[in-house]
C-alpha positions in Angstrom: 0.0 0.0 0.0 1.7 3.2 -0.8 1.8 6.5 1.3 0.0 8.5 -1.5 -3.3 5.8 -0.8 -3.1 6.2 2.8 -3.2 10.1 2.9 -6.3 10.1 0.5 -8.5 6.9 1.9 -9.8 6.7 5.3 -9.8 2.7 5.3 -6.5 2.7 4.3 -5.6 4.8 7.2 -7.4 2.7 9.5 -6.0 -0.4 8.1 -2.2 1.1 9.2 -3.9 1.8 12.8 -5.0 -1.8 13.3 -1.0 -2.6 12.6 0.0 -0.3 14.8 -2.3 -2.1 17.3 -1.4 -5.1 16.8 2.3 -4.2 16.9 0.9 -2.4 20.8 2.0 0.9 19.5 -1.4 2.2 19.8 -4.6 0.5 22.5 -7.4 -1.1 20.9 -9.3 2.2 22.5 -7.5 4.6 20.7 -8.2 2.3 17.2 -11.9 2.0 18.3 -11.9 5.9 18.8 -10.7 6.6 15.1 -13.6 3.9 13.9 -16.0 5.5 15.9 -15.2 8.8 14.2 -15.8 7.4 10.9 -18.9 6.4 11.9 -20.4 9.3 12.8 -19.0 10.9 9.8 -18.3 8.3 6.6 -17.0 10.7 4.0 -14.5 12.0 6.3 -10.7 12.7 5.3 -8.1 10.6 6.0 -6.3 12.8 8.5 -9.7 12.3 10.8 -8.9 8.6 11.9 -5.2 9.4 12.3 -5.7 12.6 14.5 -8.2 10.7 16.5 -6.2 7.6 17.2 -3.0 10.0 17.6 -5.0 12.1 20.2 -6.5 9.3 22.2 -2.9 7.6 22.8 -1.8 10.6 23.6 -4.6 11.0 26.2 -3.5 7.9 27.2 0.1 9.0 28.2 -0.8 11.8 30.1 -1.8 14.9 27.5 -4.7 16.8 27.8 -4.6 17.9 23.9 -2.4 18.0 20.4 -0.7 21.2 20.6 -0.2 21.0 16.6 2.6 23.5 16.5 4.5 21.2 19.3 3.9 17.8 17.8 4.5 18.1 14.4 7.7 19.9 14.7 9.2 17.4 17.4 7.3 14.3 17.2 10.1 12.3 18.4 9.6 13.8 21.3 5.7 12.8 22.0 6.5 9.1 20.3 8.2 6.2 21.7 8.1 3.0 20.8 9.7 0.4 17.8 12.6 2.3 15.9 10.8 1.2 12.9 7.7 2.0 13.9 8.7 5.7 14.6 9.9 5.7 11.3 7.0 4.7 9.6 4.4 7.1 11.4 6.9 9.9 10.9 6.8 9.4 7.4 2.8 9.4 7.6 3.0 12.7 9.3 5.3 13.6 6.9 2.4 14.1 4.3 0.8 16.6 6.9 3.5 18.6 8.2 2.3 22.2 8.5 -0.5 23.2 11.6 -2.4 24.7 9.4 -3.1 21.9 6.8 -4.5 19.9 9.8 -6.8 23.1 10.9 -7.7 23.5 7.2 -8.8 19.9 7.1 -10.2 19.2 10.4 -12.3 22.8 10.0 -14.6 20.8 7.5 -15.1 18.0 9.3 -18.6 17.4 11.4 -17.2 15.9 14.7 -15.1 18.7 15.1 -15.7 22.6 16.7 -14.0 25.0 15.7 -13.6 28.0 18.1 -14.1 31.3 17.2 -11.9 33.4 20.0 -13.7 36.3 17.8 -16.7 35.7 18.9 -18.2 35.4 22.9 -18.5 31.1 24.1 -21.2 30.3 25.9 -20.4 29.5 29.5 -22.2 26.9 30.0 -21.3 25.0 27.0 -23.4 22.4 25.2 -21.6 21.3 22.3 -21.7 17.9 21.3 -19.1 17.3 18.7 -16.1 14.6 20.1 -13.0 17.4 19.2 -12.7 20.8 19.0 -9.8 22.5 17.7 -8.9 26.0 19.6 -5.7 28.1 19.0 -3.9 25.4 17.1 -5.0 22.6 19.5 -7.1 19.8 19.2 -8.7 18.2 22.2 -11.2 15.5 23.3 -14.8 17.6 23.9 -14.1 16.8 27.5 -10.5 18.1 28.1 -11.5 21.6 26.7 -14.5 22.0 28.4 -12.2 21.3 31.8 -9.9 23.5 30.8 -12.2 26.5 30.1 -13.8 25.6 33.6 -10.3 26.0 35.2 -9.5 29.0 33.6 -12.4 30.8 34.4 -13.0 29.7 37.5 -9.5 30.6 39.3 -9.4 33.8 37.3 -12.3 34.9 39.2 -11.3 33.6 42.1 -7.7 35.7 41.4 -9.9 38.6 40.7 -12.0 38.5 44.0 -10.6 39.9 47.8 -11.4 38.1 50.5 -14.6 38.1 52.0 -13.8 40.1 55.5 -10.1 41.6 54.3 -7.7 42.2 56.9 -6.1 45.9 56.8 -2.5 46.3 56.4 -1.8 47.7 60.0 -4.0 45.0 62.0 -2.0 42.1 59.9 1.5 43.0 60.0 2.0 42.5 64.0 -0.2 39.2 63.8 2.7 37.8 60.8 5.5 39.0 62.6 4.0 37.2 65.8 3.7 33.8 63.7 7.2 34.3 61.7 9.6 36.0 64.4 12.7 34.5 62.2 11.5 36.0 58.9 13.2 40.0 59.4 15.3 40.0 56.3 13.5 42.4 53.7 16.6 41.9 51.2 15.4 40.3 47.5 17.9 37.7 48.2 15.9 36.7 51.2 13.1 37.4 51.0 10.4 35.8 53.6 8.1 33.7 51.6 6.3 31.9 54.5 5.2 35.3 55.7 4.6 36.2 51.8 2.2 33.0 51.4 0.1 34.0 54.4 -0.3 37.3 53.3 -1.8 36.8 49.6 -3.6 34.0 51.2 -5.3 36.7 53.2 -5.9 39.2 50.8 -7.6 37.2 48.2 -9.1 33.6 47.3 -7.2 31.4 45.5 -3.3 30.8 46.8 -0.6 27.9 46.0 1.6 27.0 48.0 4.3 25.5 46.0 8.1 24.5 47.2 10.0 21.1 47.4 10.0 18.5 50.5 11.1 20.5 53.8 10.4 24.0 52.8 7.4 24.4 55.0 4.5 24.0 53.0 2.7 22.4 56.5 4.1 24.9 58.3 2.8 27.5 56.5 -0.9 26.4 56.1 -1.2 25.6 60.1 -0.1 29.7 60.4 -2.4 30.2 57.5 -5.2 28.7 59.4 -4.5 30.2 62.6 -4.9 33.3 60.6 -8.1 33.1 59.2 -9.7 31.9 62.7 -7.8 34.5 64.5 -9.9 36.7 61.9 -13.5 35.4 61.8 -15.5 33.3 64.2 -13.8 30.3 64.5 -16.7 28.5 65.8 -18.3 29.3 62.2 -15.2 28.9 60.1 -15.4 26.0 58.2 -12.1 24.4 57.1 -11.9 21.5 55.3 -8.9 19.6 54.5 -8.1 17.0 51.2 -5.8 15.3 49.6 -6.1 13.2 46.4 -4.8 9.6 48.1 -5.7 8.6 51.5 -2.1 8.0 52.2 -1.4 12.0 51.2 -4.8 13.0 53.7 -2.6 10.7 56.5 0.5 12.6 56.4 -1.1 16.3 55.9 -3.0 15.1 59.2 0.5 14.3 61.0 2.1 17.1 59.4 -1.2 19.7 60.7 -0.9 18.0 63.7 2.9 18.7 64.4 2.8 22.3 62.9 -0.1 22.9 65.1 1.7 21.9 68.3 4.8 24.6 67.6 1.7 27.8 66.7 2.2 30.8 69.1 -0.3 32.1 71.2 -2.6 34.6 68.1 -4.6 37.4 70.6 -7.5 35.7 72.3 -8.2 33.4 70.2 -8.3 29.4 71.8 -6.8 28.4 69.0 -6.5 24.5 69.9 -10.4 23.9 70.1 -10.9 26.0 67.3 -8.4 23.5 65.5 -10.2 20.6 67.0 -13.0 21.1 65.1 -11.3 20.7 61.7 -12.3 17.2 60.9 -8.9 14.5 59.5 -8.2 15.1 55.7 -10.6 13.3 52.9 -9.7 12.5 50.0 -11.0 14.4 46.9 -13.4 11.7 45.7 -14.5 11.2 49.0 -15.0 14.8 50.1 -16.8 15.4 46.3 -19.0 12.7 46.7 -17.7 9.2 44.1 -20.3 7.8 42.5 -19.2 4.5 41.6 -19.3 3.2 37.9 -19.6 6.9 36.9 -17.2 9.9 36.2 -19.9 12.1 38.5 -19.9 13.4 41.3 -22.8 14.3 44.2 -21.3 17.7 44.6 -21.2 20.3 41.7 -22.6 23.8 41.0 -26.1 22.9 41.8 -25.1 20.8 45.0 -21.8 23.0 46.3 -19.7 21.9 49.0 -20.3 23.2 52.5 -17.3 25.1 53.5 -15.7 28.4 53.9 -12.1 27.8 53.1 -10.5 24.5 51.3 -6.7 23.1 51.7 -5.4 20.9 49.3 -2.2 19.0 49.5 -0.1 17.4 47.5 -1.5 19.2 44.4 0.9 18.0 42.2 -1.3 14.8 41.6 -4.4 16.3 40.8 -5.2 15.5 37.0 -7.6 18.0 34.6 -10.3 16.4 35.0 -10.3 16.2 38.8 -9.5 19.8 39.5 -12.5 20.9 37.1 -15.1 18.7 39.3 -13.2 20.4 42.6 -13.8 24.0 41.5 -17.3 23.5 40.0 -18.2 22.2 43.2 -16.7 25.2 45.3 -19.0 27.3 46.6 -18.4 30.8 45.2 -17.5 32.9 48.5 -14.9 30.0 49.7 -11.0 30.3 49.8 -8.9 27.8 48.3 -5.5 26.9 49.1 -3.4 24.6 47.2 0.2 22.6 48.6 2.4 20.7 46.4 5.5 20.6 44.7 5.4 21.8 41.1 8.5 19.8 40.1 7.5 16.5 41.1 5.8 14.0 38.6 2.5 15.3 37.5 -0.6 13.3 37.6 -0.9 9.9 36.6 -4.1 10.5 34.4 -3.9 13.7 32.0 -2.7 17.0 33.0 0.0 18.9 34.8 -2.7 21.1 36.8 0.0 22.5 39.2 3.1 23.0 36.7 0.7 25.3 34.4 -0.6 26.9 37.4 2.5 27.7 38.5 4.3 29.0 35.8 4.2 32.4 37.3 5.3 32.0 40.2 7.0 34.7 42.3 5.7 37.2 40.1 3.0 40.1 41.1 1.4 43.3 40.2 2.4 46.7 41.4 -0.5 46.5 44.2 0.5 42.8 45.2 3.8 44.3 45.5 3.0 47.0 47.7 0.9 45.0 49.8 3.9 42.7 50.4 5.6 45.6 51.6 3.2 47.0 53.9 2.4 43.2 55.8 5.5 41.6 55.4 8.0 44.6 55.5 10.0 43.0 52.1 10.5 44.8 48.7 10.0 42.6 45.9 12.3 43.7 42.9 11.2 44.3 39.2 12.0 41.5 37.8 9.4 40.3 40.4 6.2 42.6 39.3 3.9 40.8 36.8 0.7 41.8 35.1 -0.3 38.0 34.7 -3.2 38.6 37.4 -3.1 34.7 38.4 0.4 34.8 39.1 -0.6 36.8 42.4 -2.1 34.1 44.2 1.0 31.8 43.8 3.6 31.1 45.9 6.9 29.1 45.7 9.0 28.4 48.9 12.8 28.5 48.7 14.7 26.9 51.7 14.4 22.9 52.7 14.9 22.5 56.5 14.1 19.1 55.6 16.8 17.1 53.9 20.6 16.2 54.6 22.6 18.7 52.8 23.8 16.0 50.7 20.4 15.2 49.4 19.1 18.0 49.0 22.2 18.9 46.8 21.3 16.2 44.8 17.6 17.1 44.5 18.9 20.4 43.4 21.5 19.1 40.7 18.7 17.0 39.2 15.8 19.7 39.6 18.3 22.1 37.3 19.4 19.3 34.8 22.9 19.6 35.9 24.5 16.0 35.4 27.6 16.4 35.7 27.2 18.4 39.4 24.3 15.3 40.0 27.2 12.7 39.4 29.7 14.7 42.0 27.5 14.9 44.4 26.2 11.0 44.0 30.6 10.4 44.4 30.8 13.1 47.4 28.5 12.9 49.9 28.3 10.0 52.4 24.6 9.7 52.5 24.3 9.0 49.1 25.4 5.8 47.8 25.3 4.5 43.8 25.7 1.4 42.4 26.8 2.0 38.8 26.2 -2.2 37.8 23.3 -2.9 39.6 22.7 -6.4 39.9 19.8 -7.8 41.5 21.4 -9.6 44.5 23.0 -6.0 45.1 19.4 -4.9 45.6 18.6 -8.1 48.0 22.0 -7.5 49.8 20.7 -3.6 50.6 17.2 -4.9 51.7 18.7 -7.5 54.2 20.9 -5.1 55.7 20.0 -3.8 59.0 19.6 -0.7 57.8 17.0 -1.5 55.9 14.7 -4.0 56.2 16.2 -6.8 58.2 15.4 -5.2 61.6 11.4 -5.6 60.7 11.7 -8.8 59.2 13.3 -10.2 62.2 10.8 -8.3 64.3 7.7 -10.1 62.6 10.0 -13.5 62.4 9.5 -13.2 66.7 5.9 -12.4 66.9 4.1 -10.4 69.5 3.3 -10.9 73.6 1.2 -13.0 74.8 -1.9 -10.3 75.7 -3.6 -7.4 73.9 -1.5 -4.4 74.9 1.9 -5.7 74.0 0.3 -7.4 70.4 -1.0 -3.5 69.7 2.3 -1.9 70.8 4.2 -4.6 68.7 2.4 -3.9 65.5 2.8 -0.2 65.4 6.7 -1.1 66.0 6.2 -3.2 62.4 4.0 -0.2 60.7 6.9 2.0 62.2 9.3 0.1 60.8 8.3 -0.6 57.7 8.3 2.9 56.8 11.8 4.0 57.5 12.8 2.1 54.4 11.7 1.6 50.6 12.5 0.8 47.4 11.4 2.3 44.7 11.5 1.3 40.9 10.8 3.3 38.0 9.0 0.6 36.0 5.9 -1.9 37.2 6.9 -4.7 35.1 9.9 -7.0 34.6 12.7 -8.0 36.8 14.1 -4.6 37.3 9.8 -3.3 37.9 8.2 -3.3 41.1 6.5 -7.1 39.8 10.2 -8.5 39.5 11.3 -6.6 42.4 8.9 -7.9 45.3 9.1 -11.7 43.7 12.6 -11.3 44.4 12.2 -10.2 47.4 10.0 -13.0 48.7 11.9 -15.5 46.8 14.7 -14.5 49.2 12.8 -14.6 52.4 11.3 -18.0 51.6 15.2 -19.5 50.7 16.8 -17.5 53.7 13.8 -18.6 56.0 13.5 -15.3 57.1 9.9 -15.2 56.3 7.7 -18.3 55.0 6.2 -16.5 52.2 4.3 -19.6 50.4 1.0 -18.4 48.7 -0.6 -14.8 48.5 -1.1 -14.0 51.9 1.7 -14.6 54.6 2.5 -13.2 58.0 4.6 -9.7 56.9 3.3 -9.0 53.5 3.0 -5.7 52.7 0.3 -4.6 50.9 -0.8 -1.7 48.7 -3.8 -1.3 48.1 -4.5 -0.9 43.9 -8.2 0.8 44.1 -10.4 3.2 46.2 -12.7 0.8 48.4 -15.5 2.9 50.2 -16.7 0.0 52.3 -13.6 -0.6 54.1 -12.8 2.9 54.1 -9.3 2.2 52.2 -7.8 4.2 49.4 -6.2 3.7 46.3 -2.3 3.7 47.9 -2.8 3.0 51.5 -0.5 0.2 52.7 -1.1 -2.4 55.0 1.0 -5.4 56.8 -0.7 -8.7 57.3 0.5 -10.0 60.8 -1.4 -12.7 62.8 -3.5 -11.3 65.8 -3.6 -12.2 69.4 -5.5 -15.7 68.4 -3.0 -16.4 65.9 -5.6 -15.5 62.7 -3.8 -13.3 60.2 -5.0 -9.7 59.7 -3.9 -6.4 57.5 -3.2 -3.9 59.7 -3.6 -0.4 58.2 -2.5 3.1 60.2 -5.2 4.8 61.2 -6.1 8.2 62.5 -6.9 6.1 66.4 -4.1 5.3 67.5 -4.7 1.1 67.2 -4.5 0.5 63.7 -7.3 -0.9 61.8 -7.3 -4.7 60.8 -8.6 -6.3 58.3 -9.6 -9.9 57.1 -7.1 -10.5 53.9 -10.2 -12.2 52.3 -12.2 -8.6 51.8 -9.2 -7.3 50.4 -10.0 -7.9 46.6 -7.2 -5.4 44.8 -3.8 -5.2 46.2 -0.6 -6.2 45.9 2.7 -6.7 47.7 4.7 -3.6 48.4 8.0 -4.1 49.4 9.0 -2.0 46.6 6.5 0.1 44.7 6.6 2.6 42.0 7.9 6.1 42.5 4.3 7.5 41.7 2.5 5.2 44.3 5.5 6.7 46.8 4.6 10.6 46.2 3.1 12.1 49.7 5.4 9.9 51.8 8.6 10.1 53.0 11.1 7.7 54.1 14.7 7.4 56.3 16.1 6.0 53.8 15.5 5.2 49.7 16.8 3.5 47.3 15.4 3.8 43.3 16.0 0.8 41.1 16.8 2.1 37.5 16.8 -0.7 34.7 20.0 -1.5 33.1 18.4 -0.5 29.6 17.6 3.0 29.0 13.9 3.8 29.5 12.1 6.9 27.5 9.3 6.8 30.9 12.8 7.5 33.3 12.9 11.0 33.6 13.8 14.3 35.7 10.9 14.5 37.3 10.8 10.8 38.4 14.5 11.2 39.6 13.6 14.1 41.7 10.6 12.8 43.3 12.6 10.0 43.8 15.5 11.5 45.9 13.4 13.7 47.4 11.7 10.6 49.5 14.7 10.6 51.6 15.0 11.9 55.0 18.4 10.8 55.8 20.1 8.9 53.2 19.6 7.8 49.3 20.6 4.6 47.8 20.7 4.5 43.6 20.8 1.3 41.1 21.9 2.9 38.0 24.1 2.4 34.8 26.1 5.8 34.3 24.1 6.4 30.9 20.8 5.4 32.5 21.0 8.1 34.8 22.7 10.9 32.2 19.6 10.4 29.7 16.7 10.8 32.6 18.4 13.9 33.7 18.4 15.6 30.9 15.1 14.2 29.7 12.1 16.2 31.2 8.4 15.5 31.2 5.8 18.1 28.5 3.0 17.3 28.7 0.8 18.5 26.1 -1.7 20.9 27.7 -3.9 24.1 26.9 -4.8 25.6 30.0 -2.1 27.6 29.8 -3.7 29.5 26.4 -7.3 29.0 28.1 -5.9 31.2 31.3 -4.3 33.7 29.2 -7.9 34.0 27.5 -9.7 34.3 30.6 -7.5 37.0 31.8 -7.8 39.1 28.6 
């Protein structure tokens, strides 16, 4: 069949993407997309099935749209898979080159919208064709409807003061009260704790962005003392979320601990008034799941009931969540977003918080000179912005967090410096890198007592004899599970988390550390693959089954009581073992000590952001299992994801 065919006839087109499927370049959704279009509209061009199937994989791996202008100038960079195959889709695309030849033919096309930024969109759009193409992008119906919903939403929401603003003179004493430390007014220095709190009190919509340790926590429990300090605290309602349930745990114990080191605030009883703030939820449970669906009970007929929302670990909310979380704000409530914008983005499609943030530290003459009146700093040129949503966004600077060593590496990697990365792998003590990783190098680390040996030899003893000393010795094995993991950057093959944890309990059964014969045994960890309302479990949280005081084996999960929660293994129908895990399921924790398990063969999924989130899972010390030229390609490789809320905020500001 020769190129010419396929760039004039439609079956032909679609007889190259059942190839491609069968070769597992593309899913069989992304070929049944392109057939579906055809069946809506028959006489279609050719480019119609190819754009569709092209978009959907792209959906697929994380893109919210085609950015045309991106794609086809670099589509190396969006395509991975066969060296051949590459070749033979680039010379496909090669017949359609240009942007405007794929808006020229799309235009005419029935399942596509064209947007007319000439002309006013309704708000509330009803549109019902599958694609629209706006400003040189072409999305799923879906995606740009989210976007637009983003965009206009937070744009208002950057646009409105808070409800009862605080003057100038009554909130300068109360920031210097909460942030003693923070006197430097010098650009080089400049107090962005105290900054954070004071946009967060002069408007409705503030992130909080920074890396592990630089006090996001902190700054939120100030935040919040704030805000009751200011209102009725016995009316204020403050809700907290997170997207996992093991992220709403550790913004609990993080709350909690910043909570306990809050100066006195005027009058206010600040502990009751922080008693009344209910544990984190997770976003589906706080919106209201309904299963089998992609609804939700709360949206702009049914708002939440709050005054003021804090999210954490932003950074993993997708598109299509964040839409669903502001249409179901109420439209007087604050909200408040924590995460790190340089850690992996969502797993589904979007990078919410990077887009968000791509402003950050930059502010309007009036932001400016409120800055200087609260927080006694003066912010320099470079600094002042007229990007009105790049006022509500904050990124923290110093990590009180990490060993210097670490954090030097976190830094190195952040930049895309490798050859400071490799100096400081060869440097510091605290790091440690095994440039030919074999697997029984990876077993030899596990079984060290540094790592995991302490807790298998712990569960290898058992527990007392009565109730007390079984409860006190399972929170020693929760405890002690969590000062070490491993973490791979792949979920299949020997060098993937499936490989990894087979290993692993191949080992235990030889050594007889652990008798590890069938699924469940006494010490498997296990992480839980899918939200399960009835038990009250989330997609991420991690149990250990361990017999209980009758000798019957249990999952015991943390809990916010301070006796963990068991659970029968037999109701636990998705999970899997976790003694390592992938590097997304591991974002919102933290560990003593980490080690990431790299694959000998170069991988186009291993990249900066991976690496980062990675290191930055380390309290105390950092292992590595990397080939030289594994690690040299993810550093300099970063994540685009292919998104257009950036161009829908820029409309919504105009």
């Amino acid at each position: 069949m020769s190129q010419a065919t396929c760039h004039t006839n439609p079956e032909a087109i679609l007889q190259l993407l059942q190839d491609w499927t069968e070769a597992q370049w593309l899913r069989a959704l992304d070929l049944s997309f392109a057939r579906f279009l055809l069946s809506l509209e028959p006489q279609a061009p050719a480019l119609l099935p190819l754009a569709a199937a092209l978009l959907a994989r792209l959906e697929g791996e994380g893109h919210t749209c085609l950015q045309l202008e991106l794609f086809l100038h670099e589509p190396d960079r969006f395509l991975s898979g066969a060296p051949e195959l590459i070749t033979e889709i680039r010379h496909i695309l090669a017949a359609w080159s240009q942007p405007q030849q794929w808006m020229d033919i799309l235009s005419t096309c029935r399942v596509v919208e064209q947007i007319d930024r000439t002309q006013p969109k309704p708000q509330d759009d009803d549109s019902e064709t599958p694609l629209v193409l706006d400003q040189g992008c072409l999305y799923l119906r879906r995606y740009w409807r989210d976007a637009q919903c983003i965009a206009r939403t937070l744009t208002e929401q950057v646009s409105r003061r808070a409800l009862n603003p605080v003057p100038a003179d009554t909130l300068k004493p109360l920031l210097a009260q909460l942030f003693p430390a923070d006197t430097s007014g010098s650009p080089e220095n400049l107090p962005w704790q105290k900054i954070a709190c004071a946009l967060a009190m002069r408007g409705r919509f503030t992130i909080i962005t920074g890396g592990p340790g630089t006090g996001k926590t902190y700054t939120a429990a100030r935040l919040m003392a704030l805000l009751m300090a200011q209102h009725n605290s016995s009316s204020l309602r403050i809700v907290l979320a997170a997207p996992t349930g093991k992220a709403a745990v550790r913004i609990n114990e993080s709350l909690h601990n910043a909570i306990a080191q809050l100066p006195p605030l005027g009058q206010q009883d600040l502990a009751t008034a922080f008693a009344r703030i209910g544990p984190a939820r997770t976003l589906h449970n706080l919106l209201g799941a309904r299963p089998g669906t992609r609804r939700f009970r709360h949206d702009r007929q049914h708002p939440l009931d709050l005054d003021v929302l804090i999210v954490d670990e932003a950074s993993m909310i997708h598109q299509e969540m964040m839409a669903a979380l502001l249409r179901a704000l109420p439209e007087h409530a604050q909200l408040i977003l924590l995460g790190d914008q340089d850690q992996l983005a969502s797993v589904e499609a979007g990078a919410v918080l990077a887009d968000l943030c791509n402003h950050t530290g930059s502010y309007d003459s009036a932001t400016c000179t409120w800055l200087e009146e609260t927080c006694n700093c003066t912010l320099d040129a470079d600094r002042r912005s007229t990007n009105p949503l790049a006022s509500g966004v904050v990124r923290l600077q110093r990590s009180h967090r990490f060993n210097a060593g670490i954090g030097a590496l976190a830094d190195a990697v952040q930049q895309g410096q490798t050859s400071l990365a490799i100096q400081t792998l060869h440097q510091e003590a605290v790091l440690q890198w095994y440039e030919a990783p074999e697997i029984a190098q990876i077993l030899q680390l596990a079984d060290s007592h540094s790592c995991y040996r302490p807790l298998w030899e712990n569960i290898r003893r058992g527990s007392g004899k009565n109730i007390e000393e079984h409860a006190l010795w399972v929170q020693q094995i929760l405890e002690q599970y969590g000062a070490f993991r491993l973490l791979c950057a792949l979920r299949q093959g020997p060098w993937g988390v499936a490989g990894i944890n087979q290993a692993i309990e191949n080992h235990l059964q030889e050594t007889g550390l652990l008798k590890t014969q069938g699924l469940w045994y006494a010490g498997r960890p296990a992480l839980i693959t899918r939200n399960d309302p009835q038990l009250g479990l989330s997609n991420g949280d991690i149990g250990i089954a361990l017999p209980d005081p009758q000798g019957k084996l249990r999952v015991y999960f943390p809990g916010n009581d301070p006796l963990p929660r068991a659970i029968l293994p037999s109701r636990l129908k998705y999970s899997e073992s976790a003694w390592a895990m992938t590097v997304h399921k591991s974002q919102g924790s933290e560990f003593q000590h980490t080690a990431l398990i790299l694959p000998p063969q170069d991988s186009a999924v291993i990249r900066r952001e991976l690496l980062y989130t990675a290191i930055t899972r380390a309290r105390e010390k950092f292992s590595l299992f990397a080939p030289k030229a594994g690690l040299e390609q993810a550093i300099t490789r970063r994540t685009l994801r292919m998104s257009g809320l950036l161009s829908a905020l820029q409309n919504s500001a105009n």
